[in-house]
N, C-alpha and C positions, 0 to 999 in steps of 0.2 A: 419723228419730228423732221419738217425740212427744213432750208435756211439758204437764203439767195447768198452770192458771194456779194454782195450787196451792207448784210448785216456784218459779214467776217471780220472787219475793222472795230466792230462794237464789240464782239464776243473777245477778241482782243484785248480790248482797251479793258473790257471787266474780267478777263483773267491777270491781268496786270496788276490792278488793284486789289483781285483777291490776294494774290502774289505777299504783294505790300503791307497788306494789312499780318497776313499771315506772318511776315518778318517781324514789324512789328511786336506781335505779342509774344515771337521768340523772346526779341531782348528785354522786353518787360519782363517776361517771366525767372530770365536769366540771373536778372538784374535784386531780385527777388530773394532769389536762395542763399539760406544760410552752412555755410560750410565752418566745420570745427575740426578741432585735433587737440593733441593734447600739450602742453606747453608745460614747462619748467622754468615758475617766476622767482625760482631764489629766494631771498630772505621774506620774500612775504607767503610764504606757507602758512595756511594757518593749520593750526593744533588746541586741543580740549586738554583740563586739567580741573583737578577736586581741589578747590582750598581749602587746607585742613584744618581745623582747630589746636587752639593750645591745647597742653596738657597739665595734668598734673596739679591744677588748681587748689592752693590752702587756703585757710583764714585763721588769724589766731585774734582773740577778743581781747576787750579791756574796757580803756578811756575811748579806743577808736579799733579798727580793724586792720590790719594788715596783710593784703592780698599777694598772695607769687602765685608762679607759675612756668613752666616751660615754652617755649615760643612756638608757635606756628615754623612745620619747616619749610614752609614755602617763601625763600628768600626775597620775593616779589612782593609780600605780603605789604603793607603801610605800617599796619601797628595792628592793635588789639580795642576792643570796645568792652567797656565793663556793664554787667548789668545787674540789678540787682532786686530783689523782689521779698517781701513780708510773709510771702508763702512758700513751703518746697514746693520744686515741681512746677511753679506757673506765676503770670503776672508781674514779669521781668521787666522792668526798665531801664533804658539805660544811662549810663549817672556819668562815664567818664570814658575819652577817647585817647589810648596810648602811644604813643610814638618816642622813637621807629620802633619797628618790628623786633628789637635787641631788649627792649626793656621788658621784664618780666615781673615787676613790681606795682603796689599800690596802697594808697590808704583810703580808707574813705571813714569820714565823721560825723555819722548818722546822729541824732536822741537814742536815749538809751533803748533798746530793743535785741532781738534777735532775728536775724537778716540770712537768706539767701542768695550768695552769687553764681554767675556762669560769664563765662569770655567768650569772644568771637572774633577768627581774625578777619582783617576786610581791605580790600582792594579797589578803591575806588567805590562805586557802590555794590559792589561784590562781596558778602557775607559768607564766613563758613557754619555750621551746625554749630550748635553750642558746644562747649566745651564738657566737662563732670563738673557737677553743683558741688560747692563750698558753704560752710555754712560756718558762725561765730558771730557775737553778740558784744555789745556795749552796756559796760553796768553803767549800775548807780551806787548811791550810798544812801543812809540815811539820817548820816550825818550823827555826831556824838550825843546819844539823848540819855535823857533823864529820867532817873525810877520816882515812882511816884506810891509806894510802899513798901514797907520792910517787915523783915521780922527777925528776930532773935533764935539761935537754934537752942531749945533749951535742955536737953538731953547726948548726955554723951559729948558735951564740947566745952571744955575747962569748968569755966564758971558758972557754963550755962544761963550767961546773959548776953552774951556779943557785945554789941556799942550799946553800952548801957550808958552812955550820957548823949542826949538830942538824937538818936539814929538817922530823924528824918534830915540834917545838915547835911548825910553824903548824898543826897538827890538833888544838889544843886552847886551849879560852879559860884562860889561866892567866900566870903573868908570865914565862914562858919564852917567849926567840925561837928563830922561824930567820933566820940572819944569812948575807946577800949583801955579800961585802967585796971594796970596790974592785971595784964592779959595773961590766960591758961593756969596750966596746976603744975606743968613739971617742967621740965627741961627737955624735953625730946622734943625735935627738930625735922621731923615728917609730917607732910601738909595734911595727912592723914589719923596722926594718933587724937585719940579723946578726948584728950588732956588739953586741947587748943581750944582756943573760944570760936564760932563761928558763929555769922549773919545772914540771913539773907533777903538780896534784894528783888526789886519785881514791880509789876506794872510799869512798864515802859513807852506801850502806847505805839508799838512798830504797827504801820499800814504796807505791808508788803503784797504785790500783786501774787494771787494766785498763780499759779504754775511758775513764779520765778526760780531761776537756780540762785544759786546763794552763792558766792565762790568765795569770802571770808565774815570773819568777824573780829572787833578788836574789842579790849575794853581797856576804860582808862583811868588809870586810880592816879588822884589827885591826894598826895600822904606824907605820912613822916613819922619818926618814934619821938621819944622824950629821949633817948641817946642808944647810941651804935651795941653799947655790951649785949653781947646776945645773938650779936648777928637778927636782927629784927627783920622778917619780910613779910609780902603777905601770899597767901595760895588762892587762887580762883578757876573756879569749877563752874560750867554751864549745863541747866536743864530746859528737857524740852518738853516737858510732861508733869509741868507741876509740883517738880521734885523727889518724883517716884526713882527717875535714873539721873545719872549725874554724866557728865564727862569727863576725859582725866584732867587733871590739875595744872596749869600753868602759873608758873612763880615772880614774884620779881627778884632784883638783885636785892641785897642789902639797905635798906632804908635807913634815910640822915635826918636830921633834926632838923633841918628846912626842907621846908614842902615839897617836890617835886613829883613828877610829871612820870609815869610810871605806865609807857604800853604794853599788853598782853596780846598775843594772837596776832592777825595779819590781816590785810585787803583780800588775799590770797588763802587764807589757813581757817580750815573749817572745823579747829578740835577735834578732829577723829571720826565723823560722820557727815553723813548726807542731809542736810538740813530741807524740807516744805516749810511754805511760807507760812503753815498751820501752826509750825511750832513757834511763831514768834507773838503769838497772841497774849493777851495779858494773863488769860489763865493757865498759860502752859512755861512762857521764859521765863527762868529764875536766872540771878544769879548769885555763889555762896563764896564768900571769903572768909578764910581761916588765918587768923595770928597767926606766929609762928614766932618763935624768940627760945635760945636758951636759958634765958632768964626769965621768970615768972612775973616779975616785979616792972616788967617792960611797958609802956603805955602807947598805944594808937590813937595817930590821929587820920580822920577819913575825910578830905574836903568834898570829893566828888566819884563818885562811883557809875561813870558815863558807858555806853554801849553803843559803838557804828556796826552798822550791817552792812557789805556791799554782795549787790545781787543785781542778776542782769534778766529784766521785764520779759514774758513771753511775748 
């Protein structure tokens, strides 16, 4: 290639400008790059951590439930969330939110049923795992009800007629009795011997649901003697099969010559066994009351011979 000294001023002027441009896209590209290191900002370090669940979760049943528990140990925590569900295992909802994180307590006052809970502590909208499930129940009752037939035991029990005057008056709370006169044969004073007159009551009409536990029974004798000599009281024994087997006996105190009010058994107190809702059918609950007096010549009177159940719904 030739080139007059002519052009030399041009070839110049555009190396010049390659020059320029060339500088140029240095400091663009300089201007560009990202440089790092490593820095230490002090208190904003960030850090991971598990919120733990409470522990320890109870329940104990009744009228209502009552929930503890051990706290969450992550002092950060807010509180606790309750949850609670109709099934074990699943379908939790949740009913109630605890604070602060110190309180380890709760009730909650379902319908009667039987309930499963679990807890979760939470932080803002930060949840931990569930807790271990709890589980207890709210009864019911079925309130003091009325038999609706009787019968007389007529072998092996004093006289062998029981309330041989109206029997059917103790099946209802009103001021009519049934009346045992000149109750038993001897003077022995064990709710047990022969020699005592006994009755028994039944059809009572209990509708208890299937699978409920039963967790007492009361009964409530509405009574009185014609006078104290004798020490007069009465025994009562529950079946659950018709009167094949019996339960053991519970007594009252001494009974007075005005009526009173005479309970047997508990909200709590199941007489000695495990009670199904099967046996509270009309052909299987009895229940048997035996006189008792050291004196032969004693007379009973029976206003009301009532029966509560309390049992808590599956």
């Amino acid at each position: 290639m030739s080139f007059s000294l002519r052009s030399l001023p041009i070839l110049i002027f555009l190396g010049l400008v390659s020059l320029a441009v060339l500088l140029a896209a240095a400091v663009t590209q300089s201007s560009l790059s990202l440089f790092t290191d490593i820095f230490n900002n002090g208190s904003n370090a960030f850090s991971s951590d598990t919120l733990d669940p409470p522990t320890g979760l109870g329940a104990t049943g009744g009228a209502s439930i009552s929930l503890n528990w051990t706290a969450t140990p992550d002092t950060y925590a807010s509180g606790h969330r309750v949850f609670r569900s109709s099934t074990s295992g699943s379908g939790y909802t949740q009913i109630a939110q605890v604070t602060p994180r110190t309180t380890t307590t709760y009730v909650d006052s379902p319908g009667a049923g039987t309930y499963y809970y679990v807890l979760r502590a939470y932080y803002q909208n930060w949840e931990s795992v569930d807790s271990n499930e709890a589980t207890a129940g709210v009864s019911t009752n079925t309130g003091f009800a009325n038999c609706t037939a009787n019968a007389a035991v007529t072998t092996s029990s004093g006289d062998n007629n029981g309330f041989e005057v109206t029997p059917g008056n103790a099946c209802a709370n009103d001021a009519a009795s049934a009346q045992d006169v000149n109750s038993g044969t001897n003077t022995n004073t064990s709710c047990t011997n022969t020699g005592k007159d006994r009755h028994i009551f039944n059809t009572y009409g209990f509708a208890i649901p299937a699978g409920s536990v039963v967790n007492g029974i009361r009964v409530r004798l509405d009574t009185r003697a014609d006078a104290t000599a004798g020490n007069p009281f009465m025994c009562v024994e529950l079946s659950w099969n018709g009167g094949t087997s019996w339960t053991a006996t519970k007594s009252t105190t001494t009974l007075t010559t005005a009526e009173a009010t005479y309970l047997l058994g508990a909200t709590s107190d199941t007489w000695g066994r495990t009670w199904a809702s099967g046996d509270f059918s009309n052909a299987n609950f009895r229940v048997r009351i035996t006189n008792v007096a050291s004196n032969a010549n004693r007379d009973f009177s029976l206003d009301w011979a009532a029966v509560e159940v309390t049992y808590t719904p599956p």
